[in-house]
C-alpha positions in Angstrom: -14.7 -21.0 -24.4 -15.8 -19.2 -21.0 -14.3 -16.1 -20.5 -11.6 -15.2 -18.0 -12.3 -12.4 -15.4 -10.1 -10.1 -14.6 -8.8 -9.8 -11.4 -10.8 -6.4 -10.8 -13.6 -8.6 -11.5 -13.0 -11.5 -9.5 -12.8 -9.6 -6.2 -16.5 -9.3 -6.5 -17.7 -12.4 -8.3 -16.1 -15.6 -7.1 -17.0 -18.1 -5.0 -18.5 -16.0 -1.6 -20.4 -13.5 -4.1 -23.3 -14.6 -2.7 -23.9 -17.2 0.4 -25.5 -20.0 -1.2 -28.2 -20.9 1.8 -29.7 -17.3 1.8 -28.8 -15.5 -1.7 -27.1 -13.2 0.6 -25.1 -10.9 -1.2 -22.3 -9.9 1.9 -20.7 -13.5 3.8 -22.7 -14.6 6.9 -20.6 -14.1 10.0 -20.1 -17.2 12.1 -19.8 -16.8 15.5 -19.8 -20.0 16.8 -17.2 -21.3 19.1 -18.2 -25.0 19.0 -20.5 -27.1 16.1 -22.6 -29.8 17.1 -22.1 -33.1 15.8 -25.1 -35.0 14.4 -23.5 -38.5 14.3 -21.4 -40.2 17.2 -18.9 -41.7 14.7 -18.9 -39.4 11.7 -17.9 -35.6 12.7 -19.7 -32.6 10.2 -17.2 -30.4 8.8 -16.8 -27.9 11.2 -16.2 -29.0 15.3 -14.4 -26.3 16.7 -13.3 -22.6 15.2 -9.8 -23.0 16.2 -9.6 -25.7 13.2 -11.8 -24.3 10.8 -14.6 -21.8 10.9 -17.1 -20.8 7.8 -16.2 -16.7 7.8 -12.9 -17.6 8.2 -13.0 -20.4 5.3 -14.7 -18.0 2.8 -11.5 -15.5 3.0 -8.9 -18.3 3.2 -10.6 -19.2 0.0 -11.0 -16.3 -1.0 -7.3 -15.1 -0.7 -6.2 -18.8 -2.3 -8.3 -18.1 -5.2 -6.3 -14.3 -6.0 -3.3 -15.3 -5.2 -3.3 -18.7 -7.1 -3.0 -21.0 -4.9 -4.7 -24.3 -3.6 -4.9 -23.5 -0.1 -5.0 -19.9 2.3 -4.8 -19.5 5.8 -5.9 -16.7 8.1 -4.1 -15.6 11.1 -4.8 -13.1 14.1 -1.9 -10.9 12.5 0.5 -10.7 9.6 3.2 -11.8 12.6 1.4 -14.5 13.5 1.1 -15.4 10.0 5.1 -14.8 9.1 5.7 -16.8 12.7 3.8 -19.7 11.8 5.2 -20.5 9.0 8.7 -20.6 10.6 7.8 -23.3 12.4 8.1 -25.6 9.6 11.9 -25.0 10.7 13.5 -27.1 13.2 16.4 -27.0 15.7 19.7 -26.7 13.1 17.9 -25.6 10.4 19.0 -22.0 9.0 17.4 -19.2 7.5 18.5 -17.0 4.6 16.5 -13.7 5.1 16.6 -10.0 3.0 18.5 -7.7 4.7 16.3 -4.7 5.1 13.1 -6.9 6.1 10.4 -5.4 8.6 11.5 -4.8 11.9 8.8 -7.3 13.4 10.2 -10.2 11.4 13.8 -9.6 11.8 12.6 -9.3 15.8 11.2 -12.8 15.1 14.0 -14.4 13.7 17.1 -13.0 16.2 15.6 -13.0 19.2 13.3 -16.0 19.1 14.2 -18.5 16.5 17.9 -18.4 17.4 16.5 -19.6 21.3 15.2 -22.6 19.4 18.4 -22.9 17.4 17.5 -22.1 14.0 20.4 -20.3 12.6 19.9 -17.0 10.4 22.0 -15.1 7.6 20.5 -11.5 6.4 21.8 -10.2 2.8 21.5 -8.1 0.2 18.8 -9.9 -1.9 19.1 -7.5 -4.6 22.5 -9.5 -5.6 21.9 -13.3 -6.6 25.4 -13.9 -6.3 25.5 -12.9 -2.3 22.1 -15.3 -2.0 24.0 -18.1 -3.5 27.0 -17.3 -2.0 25.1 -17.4 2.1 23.1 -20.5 0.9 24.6 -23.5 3.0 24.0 -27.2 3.4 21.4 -26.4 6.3 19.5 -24.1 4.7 15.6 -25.0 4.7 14.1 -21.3 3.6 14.8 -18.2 2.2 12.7 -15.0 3.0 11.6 -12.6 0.9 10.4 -9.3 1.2 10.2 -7.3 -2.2 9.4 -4.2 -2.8 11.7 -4.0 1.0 10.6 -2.1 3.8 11.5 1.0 4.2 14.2 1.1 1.4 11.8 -0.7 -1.7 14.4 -2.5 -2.3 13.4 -5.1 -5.3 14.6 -9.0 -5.4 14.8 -10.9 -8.5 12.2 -13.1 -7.4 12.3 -16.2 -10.5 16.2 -16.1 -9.8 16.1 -16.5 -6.0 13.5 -19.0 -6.3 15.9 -20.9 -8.9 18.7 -21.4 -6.5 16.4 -22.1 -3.7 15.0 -25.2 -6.0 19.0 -26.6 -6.8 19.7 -26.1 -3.4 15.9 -27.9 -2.1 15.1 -24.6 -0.1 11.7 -23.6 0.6 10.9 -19.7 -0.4 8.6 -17.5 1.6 7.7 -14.3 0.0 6.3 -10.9 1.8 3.5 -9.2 -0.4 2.1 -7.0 1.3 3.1 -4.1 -0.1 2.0 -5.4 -3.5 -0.8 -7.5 -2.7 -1.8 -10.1 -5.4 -3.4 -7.4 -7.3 0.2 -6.0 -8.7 2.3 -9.1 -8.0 1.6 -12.8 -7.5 4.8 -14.6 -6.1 3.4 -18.0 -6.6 3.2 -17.9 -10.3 7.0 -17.0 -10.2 7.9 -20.3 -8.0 7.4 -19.2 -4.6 5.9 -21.9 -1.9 4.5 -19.5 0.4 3.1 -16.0 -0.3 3.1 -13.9 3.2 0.6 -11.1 3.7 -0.1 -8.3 6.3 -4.2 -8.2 5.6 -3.8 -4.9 8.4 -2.4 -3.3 5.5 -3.9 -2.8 1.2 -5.8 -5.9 1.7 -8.9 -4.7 4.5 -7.4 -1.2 3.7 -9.4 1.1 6.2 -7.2 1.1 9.1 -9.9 -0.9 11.4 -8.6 -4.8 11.4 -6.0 -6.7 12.1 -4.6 -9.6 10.3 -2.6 -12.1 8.9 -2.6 -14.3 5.7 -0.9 -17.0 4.0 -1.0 -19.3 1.0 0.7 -21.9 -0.4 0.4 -23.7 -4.0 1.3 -27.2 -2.7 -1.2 -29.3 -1.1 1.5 -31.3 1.0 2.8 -28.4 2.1 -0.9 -27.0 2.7 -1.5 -29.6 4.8 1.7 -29.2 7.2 1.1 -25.3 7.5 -3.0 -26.1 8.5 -1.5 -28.4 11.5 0.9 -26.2 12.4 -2.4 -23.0 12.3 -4.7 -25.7 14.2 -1.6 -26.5 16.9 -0.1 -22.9 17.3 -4.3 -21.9 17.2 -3.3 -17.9 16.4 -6.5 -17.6 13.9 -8.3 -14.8 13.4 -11.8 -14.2 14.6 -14.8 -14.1 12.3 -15.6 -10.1 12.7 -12.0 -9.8 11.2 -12.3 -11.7 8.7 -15.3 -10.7 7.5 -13.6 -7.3 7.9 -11.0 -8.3 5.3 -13.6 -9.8 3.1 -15.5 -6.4 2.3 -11.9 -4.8 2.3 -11.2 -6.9 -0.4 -13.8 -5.7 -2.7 -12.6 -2.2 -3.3 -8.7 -3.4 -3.4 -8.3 -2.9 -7.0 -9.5 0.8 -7.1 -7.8 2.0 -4.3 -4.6 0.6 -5.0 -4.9 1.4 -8.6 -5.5 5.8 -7.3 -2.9 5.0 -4.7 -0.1 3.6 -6.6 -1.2 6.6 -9.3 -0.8 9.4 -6.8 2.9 7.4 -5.1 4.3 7.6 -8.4 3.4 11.4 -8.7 4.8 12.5 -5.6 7.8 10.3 -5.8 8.7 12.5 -9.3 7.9 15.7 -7.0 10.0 14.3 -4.1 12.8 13.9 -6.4 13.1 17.1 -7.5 12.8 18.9 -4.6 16.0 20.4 -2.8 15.6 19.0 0.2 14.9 15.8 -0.4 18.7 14.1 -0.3 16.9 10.4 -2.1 13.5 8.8 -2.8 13.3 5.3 -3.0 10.5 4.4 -5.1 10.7 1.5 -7.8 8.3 3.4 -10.2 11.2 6.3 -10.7 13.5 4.9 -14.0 16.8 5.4 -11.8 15.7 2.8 -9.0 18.0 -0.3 -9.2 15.3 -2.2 -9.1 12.9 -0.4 -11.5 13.5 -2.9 -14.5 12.6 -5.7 -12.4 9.7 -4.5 -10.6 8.7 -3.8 -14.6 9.3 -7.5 -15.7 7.6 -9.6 -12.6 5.0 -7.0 -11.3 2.2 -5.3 -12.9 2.9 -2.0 -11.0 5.3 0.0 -8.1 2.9 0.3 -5.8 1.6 3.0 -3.5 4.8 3.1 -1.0 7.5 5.3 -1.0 9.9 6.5 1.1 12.6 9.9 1.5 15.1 10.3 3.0 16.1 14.2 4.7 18.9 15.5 5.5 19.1 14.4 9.7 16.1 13.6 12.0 15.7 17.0 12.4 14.5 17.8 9.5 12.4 15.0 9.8 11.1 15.9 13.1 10.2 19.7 11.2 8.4 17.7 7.8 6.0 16.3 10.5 5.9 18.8 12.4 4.2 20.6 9.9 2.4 18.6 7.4 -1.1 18.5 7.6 -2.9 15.6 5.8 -1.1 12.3 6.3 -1.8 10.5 9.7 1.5 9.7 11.6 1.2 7.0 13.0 2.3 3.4 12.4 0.9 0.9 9.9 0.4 1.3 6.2 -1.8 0.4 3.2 -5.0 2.3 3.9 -7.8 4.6 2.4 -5.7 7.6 4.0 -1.9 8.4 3.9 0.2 7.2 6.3 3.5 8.9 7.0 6.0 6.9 9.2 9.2 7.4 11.1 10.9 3.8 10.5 13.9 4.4 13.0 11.1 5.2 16.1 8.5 2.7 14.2 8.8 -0.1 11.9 12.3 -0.9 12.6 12.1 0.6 16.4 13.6 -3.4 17.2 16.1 -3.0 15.4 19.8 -1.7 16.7 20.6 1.5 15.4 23.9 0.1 14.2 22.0 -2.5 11.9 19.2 -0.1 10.8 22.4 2.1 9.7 23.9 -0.4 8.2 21.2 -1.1 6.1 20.6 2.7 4.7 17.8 3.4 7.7 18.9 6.4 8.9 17.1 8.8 11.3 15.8 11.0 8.4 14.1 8.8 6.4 10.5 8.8 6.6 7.9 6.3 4.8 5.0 6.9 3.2 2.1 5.0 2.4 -0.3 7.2 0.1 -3.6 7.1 0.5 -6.6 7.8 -2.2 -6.6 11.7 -1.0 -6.4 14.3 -4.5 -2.7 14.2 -5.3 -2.8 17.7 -5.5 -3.3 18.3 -2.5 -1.1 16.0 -1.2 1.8 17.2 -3.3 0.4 21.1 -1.6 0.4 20.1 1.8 4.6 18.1 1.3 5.5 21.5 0.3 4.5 24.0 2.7 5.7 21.3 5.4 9.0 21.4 3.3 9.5 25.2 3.6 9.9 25.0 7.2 12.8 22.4 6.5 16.4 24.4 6.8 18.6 23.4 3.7 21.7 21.5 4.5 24.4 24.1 4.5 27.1 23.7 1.4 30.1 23.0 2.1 32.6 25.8 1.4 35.7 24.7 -0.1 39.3 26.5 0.3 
């Protein structure tokens, strides 16, 4: 019986390990625009790079092949990705989406699919009964985003993909925080498995992209017209960008995810941090879950301090985490999701949802822990404690 690699494995030897004209042991980037045709009535392949492209091929493959399904597709952005595959939705249709999703995609869904007149419902995914509840006799897809950002909130993926299937929804799943490395949706029932390749995927902070992939050929084929009409592919450079990222995934998500769970256990016993919402700690909600259909927590995390403030002093003064946008690379990240991620979305809604103007996100990088866990508290010593409230 031939063996079966492990995924650490397969990120290096699958089918691109080597390009199969040259031996080449890195994918040959394609940089044609246009392919000449060698017979009038009988077209090669390839005939344009909008429709299909050999870089691009050997990562949409690539990413099929990891995530376990039949068919990937490569896009200029994770946006562009999430976008496209709303248009499988028409005019009427509605869409059932998790209430804390990024603020891009919840940008996507109020202020441009409702001009089409798709209709939208956000909700608590962490409670089955409000999903079935908000399902109605229109609904074509429900959105998933789990572990949530900023909160890491965690869905019950096999149950929401059980009601979607009685109720003949499609299910689109967000993984980019876990990448198919801890979490593959589409062995749980999902039909389309969303990705953010800017992020863990490429990993170094120098690409931007976008992937998809679906375990359904028929559907396969509707989301490759919809890729070849809407034409928002990403180039070759990218993608051969991603490619190489792809080989170290396993090792720096494996130190990254290490080094989250540490400083969420030091965030949570620190004074001034009021919560940390992490779904490694054994008090997350979702922490028996994540358990049962991941094979880890992953390497984001986020805290929430006592005003903005107090966030505004953390950053102030920490030293080694970049601040910037963006997450999912070689270095941390530390974010402000009420000026960043979820700048779109009204404060009333990002309140709503628990995103409040102290919260901060952070994506940890492969830095020592130590250090790390050094550097959060001499930027913490600067932040003034809440004052007690005296009682009477």
């Amino acid at each position: 019986m031939e063996r079966e690699w492990s995924f650490s494995t397969k990120l290096l030897h699958n089918e691109w390990k080597v390009d199969r004209h040259t031996g080449a042991v890195s994918v040959p980037i394609q940089h044609a625009s246009t392919f000449h045709q060698f017979d009038f009535d009988s077209f090669g392949k390839y005939d344009y790079s909008r429709s299909g492209n050999p870089t691009r091929e050997a990562l949409e493959e690539t990413i099929a092949a990891l995530e376990g399904g039949v068919r990937g597709f490569a896009f200029a952005s994770g946006m562009a990705a999430i976008s496209t595959a709303f248009l499988l939705l028409s005019r009427g249709d509605h869409v059932l989406v998790t209430e804390d999703v990024y603020g891009g995609t919840y940008r996507m869904i109020t202020e441009v699919l409702t001009r089409f007149g798709i209709e939208h419902t956000f909700v608590d995914m962490t409670d089955l009964n409000a999903v079935a509840e908000n399902i109605r006799p229109n609904t074509k897809v429900i959105y998933m985003e789990t572990p949530s950002n900023p909160l890491l909130k965690v869905t019950d993926i096999q149950g929401v993909v059980k009601l979607a299937k009685a109720h003949g929804c499609l299910t689109f799943l967000d993984n980019t925080f876990m990448t198919p490395a801890l979490q593959r949706p589409l062995d749980l029932g999902v039909d389309i498995v969303l990705h953010s390749a800017t992020k863990f995927l490429a990993g170094h902070s120098d690409v931007v992209a976008g992937l998809a992939v679906v375990k359904d050929e028929e559907l396969g084929k509707e989301l490759y017209k919809l890729q070849n009409a809407f034409g928002a592919v990403l180039g070759v450079q990218d993608a051969w960008l991603v490619l190489r990222g792809l080989k170290t995934l396993h090792v720096r998500l494996k130190q990254s995810s290490e080094s989250a769970a540490a400083i969420a256990q030091y965030l949570a016993c620190h004074p001034k941090v009021e919560e940390v919402y992490y779904p490694g700690l054994s008090h997350h909600p979702g922490h028996d879950i994540q358990r049962h259909q991941a094979d880890g927590f992953g390497a984001v995390l986020s805290f929430r301090l006592a005003d903005e403030e107090a966030a505004r002093t953390f950053v102030r003064n920490v030293r080694l985490p970049v601040f910037a946008v963006s997450l999912g690379a070689v270095e941390s990240i530390l974010s402000h999701p009420a000026k960043m991620s979820h700048a779109a979305m009204p404060k009333d809604e990002r309140l709503r949802r628990g995103i409040t103007d102290g919260l901060l996100r952070l994506s940890v990088g492969i830095e020592d822990v130590n250090d790390l866990i050094a550097d959060f508290e001499q930027a913490l010593s600067f932040v003034q404690e809440r004052p007690s409230v005296s009682t009477p």
